[in-house]
GUGUPA-885143 format. One line per 10 residues: number of its first residue (from 1); for each residue x, y, z of N, C-alpha, C, CB. Coordinates in steps of 0.05 Angstrom, whole numbers, plus 5000, padded with zeros to 4 digits. Glycine has a CB too. Example, Ala and Ser with C-alpha at 12.3 -4.5 7.8 and 13.67 -1.06 7.14 Angstrom:
BEGIN
1) 5264 4886 5156 5246 4910 5156 5264 4934 5156 5226 4911 5181; 5257 4955 5142 5273 4979 5143 5258 5001 5157 5282 4988 5114
***
This chain:
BEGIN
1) 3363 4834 2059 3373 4860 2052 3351 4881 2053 3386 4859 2024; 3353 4906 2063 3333 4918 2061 3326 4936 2045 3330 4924 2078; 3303 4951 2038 3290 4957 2025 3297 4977 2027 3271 4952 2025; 3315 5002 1996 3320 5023 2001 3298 5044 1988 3346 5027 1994; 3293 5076 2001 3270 5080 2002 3284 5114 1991 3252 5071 2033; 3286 5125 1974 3296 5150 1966 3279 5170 1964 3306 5149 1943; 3277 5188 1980 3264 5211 1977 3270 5235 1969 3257 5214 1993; 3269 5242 1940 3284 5262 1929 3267 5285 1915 3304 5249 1911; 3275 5309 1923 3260 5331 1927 3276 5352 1918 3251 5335 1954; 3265 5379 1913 3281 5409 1902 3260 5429 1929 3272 5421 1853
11) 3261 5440 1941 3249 5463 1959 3268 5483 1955 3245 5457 1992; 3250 5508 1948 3259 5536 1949 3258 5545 1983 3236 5556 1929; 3232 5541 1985 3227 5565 2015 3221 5540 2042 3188 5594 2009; 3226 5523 2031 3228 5489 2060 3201 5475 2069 3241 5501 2101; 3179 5485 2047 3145 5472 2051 3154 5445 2037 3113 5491 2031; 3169 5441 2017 3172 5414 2012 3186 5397 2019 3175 5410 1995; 3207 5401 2027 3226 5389 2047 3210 5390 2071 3256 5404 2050; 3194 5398 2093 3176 5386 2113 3159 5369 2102 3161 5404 2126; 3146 5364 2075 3134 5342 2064 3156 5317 2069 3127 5348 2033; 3180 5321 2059 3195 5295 2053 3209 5284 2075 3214 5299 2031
21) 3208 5301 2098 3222 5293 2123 3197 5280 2135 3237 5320 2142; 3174 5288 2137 3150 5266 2147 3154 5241 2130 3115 5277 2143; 3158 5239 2099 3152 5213 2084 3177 5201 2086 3142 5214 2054; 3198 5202 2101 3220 5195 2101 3206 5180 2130 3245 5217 2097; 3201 5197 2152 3188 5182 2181 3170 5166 2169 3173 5201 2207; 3160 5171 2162 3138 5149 2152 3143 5118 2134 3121 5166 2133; 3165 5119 2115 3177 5104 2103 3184 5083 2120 3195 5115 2090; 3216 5102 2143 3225 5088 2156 3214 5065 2174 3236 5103 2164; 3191 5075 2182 3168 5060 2205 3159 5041 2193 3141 5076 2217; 3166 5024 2165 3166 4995 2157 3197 4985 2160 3154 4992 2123
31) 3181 4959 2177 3198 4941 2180 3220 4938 2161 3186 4922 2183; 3247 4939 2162 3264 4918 2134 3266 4945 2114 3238 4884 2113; 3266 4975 2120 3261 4984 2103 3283 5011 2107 3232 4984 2100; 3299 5025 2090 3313 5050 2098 3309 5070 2078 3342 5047 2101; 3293 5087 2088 3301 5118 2077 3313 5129 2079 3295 5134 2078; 3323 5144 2062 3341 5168 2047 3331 5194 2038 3351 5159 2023; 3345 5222 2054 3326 5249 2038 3351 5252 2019 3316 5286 2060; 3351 5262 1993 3365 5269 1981 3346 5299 1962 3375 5241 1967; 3372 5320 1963 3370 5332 1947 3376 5339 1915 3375 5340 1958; 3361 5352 1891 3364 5350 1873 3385 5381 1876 3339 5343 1857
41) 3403 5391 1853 3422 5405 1852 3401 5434 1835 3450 5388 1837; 3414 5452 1855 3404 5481 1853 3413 5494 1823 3419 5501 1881; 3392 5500 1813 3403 5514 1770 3401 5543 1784 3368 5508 1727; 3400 5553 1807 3392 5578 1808 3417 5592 1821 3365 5581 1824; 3436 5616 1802 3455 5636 1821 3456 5641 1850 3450 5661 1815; 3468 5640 1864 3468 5657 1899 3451 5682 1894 3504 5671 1912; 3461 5700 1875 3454 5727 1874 3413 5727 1868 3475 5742 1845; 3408 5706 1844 3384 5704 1843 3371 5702 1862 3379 5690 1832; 3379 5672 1878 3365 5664 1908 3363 5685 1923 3380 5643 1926; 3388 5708 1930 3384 5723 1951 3360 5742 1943 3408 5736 1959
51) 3362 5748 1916 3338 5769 1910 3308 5755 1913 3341 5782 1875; 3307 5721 1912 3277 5710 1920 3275 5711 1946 3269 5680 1911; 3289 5721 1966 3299 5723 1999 3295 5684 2003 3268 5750 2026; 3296 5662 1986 3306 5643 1997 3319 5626 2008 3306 5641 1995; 3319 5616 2034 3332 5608 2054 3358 5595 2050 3317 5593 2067; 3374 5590 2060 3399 5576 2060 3389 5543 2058 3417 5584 2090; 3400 5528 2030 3397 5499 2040 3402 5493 2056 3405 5482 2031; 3383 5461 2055 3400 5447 2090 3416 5425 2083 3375 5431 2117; 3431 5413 2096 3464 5404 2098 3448 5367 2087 3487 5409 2145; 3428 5376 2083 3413 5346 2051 3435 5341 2039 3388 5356 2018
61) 3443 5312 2037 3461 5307 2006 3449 5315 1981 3467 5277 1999; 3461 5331 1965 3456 5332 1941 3457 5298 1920 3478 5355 1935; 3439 5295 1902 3435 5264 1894 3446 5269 1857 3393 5251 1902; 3461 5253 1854 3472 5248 1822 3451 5233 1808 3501 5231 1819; 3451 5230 1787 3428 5222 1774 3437 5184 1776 3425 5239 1739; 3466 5179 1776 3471 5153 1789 3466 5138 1797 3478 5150 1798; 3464 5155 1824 3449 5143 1857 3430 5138 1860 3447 5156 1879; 3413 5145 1839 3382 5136 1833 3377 5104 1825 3370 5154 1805; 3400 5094 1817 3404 5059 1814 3407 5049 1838 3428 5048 1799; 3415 5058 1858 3411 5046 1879 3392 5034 1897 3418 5053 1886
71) 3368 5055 1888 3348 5046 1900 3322 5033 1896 3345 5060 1908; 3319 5013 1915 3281 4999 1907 3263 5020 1902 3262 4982 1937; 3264 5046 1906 3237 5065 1905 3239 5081 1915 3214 5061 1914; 3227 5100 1911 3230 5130 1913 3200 5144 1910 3254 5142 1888; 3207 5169 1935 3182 5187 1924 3193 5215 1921 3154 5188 1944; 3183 5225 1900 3201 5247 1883 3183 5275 1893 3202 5240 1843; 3189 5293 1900 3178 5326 1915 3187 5347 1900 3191 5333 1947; 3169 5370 1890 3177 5388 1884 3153 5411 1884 3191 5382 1863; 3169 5440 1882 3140 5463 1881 3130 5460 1853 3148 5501 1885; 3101 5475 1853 3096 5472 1823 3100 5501 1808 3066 5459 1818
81) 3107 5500 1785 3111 5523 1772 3094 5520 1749 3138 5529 1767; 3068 5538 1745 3051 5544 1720 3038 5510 1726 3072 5554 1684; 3036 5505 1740 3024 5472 1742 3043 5452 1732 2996 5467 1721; 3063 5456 1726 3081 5430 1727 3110 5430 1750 3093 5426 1693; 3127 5412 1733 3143 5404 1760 3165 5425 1759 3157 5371 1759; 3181 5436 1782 3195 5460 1775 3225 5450 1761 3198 5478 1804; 3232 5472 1747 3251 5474 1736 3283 5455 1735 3251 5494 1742; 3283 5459 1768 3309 5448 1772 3299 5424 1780 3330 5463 1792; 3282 5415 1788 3273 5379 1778 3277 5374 1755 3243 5368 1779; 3264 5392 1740 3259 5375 1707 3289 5371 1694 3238 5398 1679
91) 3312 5387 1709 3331 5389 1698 3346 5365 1708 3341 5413 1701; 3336 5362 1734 3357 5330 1750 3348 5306 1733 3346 5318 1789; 3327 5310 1721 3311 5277 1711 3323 5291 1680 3260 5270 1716; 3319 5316 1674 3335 5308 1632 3370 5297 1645 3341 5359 1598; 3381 5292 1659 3404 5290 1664 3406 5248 1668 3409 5315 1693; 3379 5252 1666 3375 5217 1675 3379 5191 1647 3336 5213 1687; 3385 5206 1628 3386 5190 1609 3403 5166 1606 3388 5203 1593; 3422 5158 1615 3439 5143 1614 3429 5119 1630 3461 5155 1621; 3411 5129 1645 3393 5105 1667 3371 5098 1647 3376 5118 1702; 3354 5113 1632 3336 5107 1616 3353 5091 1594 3320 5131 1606
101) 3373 5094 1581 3383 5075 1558 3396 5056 1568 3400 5086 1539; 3395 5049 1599 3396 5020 1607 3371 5003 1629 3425 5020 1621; 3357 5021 1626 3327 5024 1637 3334 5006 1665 3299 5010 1612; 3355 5018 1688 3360 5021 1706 3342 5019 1731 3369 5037 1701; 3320 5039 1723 3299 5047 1738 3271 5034 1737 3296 5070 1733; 3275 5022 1710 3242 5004 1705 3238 4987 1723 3239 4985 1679; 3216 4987 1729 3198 4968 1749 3200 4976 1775 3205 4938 1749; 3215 5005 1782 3214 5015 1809 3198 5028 1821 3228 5026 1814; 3167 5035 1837 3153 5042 1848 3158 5072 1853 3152 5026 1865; 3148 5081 1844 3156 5105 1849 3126 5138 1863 3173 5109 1817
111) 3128 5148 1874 3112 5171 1884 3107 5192 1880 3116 5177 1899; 3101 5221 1879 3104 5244 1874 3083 5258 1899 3099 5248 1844; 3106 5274 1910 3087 5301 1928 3095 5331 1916 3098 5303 1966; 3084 5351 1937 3086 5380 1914 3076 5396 1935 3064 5381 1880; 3080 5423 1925 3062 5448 1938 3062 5467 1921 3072 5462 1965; 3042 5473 1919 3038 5496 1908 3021 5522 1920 3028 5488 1888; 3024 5553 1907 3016 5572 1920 2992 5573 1924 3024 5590 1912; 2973 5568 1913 2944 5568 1916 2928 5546 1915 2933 5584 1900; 2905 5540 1926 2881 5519 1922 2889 5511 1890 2843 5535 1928; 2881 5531 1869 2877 5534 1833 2902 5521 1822 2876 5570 1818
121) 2931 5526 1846 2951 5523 1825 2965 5500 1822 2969 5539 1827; 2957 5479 1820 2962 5451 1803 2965 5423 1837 3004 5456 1777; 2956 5434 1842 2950 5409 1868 2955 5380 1847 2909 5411 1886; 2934 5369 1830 2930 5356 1812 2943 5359 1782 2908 5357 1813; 2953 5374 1771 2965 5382 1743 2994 5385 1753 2951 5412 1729; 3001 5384 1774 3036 5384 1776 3042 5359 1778 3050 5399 1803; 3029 5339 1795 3042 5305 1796 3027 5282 1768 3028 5289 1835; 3001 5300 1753 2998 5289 1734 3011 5294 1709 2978 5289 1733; 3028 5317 1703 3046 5328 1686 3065 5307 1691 3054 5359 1692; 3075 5293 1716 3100 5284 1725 3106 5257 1723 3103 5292 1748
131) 3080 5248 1710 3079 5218 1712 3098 5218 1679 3039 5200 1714; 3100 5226 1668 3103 5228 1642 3137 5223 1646 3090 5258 1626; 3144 5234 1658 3185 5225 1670 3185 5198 1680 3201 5247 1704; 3162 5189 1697 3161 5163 1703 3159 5143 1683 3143 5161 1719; 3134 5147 1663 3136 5128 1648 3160 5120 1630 3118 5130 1636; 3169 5148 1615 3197 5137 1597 3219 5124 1613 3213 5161 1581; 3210 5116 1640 3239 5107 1658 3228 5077 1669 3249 5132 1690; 3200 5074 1659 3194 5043 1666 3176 5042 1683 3215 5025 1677; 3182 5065 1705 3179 5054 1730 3146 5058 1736 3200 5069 1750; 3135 5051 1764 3111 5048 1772 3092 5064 1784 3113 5032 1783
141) 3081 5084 1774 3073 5107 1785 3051 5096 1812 3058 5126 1758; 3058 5102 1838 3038 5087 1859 3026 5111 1877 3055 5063 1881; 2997 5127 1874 2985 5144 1878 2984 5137 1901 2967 5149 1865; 2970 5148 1924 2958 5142 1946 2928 5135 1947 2964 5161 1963; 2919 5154 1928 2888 5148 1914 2874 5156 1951 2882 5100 1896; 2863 5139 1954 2840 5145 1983 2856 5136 2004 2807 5124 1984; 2868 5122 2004 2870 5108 2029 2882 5117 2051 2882 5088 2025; 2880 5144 2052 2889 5157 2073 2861 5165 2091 2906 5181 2063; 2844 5155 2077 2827 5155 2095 2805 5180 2096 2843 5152 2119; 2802 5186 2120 2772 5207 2124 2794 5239 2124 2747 5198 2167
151) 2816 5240 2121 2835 5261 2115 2830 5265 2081 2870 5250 2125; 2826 5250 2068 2820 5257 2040 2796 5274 2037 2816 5233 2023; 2779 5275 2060 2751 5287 2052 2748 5304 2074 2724 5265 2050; 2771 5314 2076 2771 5345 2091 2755 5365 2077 2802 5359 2093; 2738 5382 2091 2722 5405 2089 2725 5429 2098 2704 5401 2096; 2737 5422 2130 2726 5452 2138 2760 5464 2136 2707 5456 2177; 2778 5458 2125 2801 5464 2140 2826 5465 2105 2807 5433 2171; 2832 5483 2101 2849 5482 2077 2872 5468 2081 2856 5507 2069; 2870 5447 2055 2893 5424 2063 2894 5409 2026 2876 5394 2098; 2923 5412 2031 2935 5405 2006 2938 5373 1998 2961 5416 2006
161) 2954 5370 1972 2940 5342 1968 2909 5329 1955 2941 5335 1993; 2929 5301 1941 2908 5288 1925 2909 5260 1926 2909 5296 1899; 2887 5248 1905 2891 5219 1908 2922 5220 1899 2870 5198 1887; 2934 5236 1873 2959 5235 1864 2987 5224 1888 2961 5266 1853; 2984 5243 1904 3000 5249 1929 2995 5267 1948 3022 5253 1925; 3015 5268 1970 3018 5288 1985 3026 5316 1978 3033 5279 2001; 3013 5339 1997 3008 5364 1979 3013 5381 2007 2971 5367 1960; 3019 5406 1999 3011 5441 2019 3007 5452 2000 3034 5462 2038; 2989 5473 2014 2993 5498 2000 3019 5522 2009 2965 5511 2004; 3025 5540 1997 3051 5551 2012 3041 5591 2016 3087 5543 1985
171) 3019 5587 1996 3008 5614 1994 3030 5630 1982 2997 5626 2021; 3034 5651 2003 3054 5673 2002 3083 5669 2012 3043 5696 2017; 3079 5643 2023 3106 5634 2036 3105 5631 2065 3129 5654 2030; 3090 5646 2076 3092 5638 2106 3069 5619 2121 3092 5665 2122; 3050 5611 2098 3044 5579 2112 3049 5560 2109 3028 5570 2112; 3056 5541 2132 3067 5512 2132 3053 5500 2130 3078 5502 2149; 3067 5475 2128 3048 5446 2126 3030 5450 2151 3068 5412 2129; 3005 5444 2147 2992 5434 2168 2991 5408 2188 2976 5435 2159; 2981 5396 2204 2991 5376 2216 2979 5354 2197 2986 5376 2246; 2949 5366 2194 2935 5335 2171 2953 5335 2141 2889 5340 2159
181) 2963 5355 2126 2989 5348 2112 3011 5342 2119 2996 5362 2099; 3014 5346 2151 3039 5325 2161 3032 5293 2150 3040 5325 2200; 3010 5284 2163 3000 5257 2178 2993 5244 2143 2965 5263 2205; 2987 5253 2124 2982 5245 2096 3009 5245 2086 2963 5264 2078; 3028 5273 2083 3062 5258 2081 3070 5234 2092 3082 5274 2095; 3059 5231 2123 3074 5212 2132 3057 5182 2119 3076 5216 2167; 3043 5176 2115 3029 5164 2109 3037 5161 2081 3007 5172 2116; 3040 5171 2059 3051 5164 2044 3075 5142 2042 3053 5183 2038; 3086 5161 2052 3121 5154 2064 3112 5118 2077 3136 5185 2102; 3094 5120 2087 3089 5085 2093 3078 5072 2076 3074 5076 2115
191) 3059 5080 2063 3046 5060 2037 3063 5055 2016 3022 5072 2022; 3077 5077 2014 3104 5080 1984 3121 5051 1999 3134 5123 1982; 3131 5062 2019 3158 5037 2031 3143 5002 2031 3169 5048 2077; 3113 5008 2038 3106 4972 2042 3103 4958 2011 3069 4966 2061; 3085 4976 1993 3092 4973 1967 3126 4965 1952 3083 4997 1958; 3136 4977 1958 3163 4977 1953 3170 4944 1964 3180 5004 1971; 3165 4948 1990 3182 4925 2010 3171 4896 1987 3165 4924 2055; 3149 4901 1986 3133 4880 1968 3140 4867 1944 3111 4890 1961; 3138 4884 1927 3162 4882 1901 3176 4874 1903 3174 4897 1890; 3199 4882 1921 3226 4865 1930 3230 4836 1935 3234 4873 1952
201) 3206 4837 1953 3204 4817 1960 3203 4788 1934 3182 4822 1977; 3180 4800 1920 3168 4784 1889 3193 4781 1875 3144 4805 1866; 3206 4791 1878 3225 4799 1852 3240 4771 1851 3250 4829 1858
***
């Protein structure tokens, strides 16, 4: 049976959702293994969104807090707000309780990526704020830490991301992922899925 691989995310302006569509390619590219993008559900008015000029979702399934039993592992995406996890995340996971009082989710491997607007604004303090949803749910917080290699010790070239996880910056909104925050998404997306595959395997 194979190894299901959930990638569930909130994007306002689509820098994080290009994170999760690389860690989804990346996932998939283990053997025995299926990813899933799933979206978390919008707390924000039409009328609000139109006044942040944010884009039209994309045709992502929206994910119930349910469907989260279904899966071996997951890596969870969101912008950061004031250095933690944004809003309408925090609101999909308080909605998770019914999985925590059958601890549903314990012992599941789990990830965190992010973007935020500046170098200062929680690269590191948004996915370490976030481990804290992980632990009351059991599950296995699995960093990437180094092993992405000589991309961790980028210098000359602004690039998001930590040992924590995969990262952008988004600035003002009109910069994208770069390609070396492509290649560290994707990369994620494969270390999260072989970990995963592993576990399963043990189990």
């Amino acid at each position: 049976m194979a190894t299901k691989i959930y990638i569930v995310y909130y994007s306002t302006y689509g820098h994080v959702e290009k994170l999760a569509e690389e860690i989804k390619e990346g996932a998939a590219s283990v053997e025995g293994v299926e990813a899933k993008l799933w979206q978390v559900p919008e707390t924000l008015s039409e009328e609000v969104l139109a006044k942040m000029s944010a884009p039209p979702k994309s045709d992502v399934p929206i994910i119930t807090p349910q469907e989260l039993a279904e899966a071996d592992g997951f890596v969870f995406g969101f912008p950061t707000r004031f250095g933690m996890m944004s809003a309408q995340f925090k609101a999909f996971l308080d909605a998770t309780g019914g999985l925590w009082r059958t601890q549903q989710l314990a012992g599941k491997p789990a990830g965190i990526f992010y973007s935020t607007g500046s170098q200062g604004g929680g690269q590191e303090t948004t996915p370490l704020t976030a481990i804290t949803q992980l632990v009351h749910h059991g599950m296995i917080f699995v960093p990437i830490g180094y092993t992405f290699g000589a991309g961790m010790f980028e210098m000359e070239n602004v690039k998001g991301g930590s040992p924590y996880g995969a990262g952008t910056f988004a600035g003002d909104g009109s910069r994208q992922p770069s390609e070396l925050e492509l290649q560290q998404a994707h990369h994620q997306g494969k270390y999260i899925a072989a970990i995963a595959k592993k576990l399963k395997g043990a189990a």
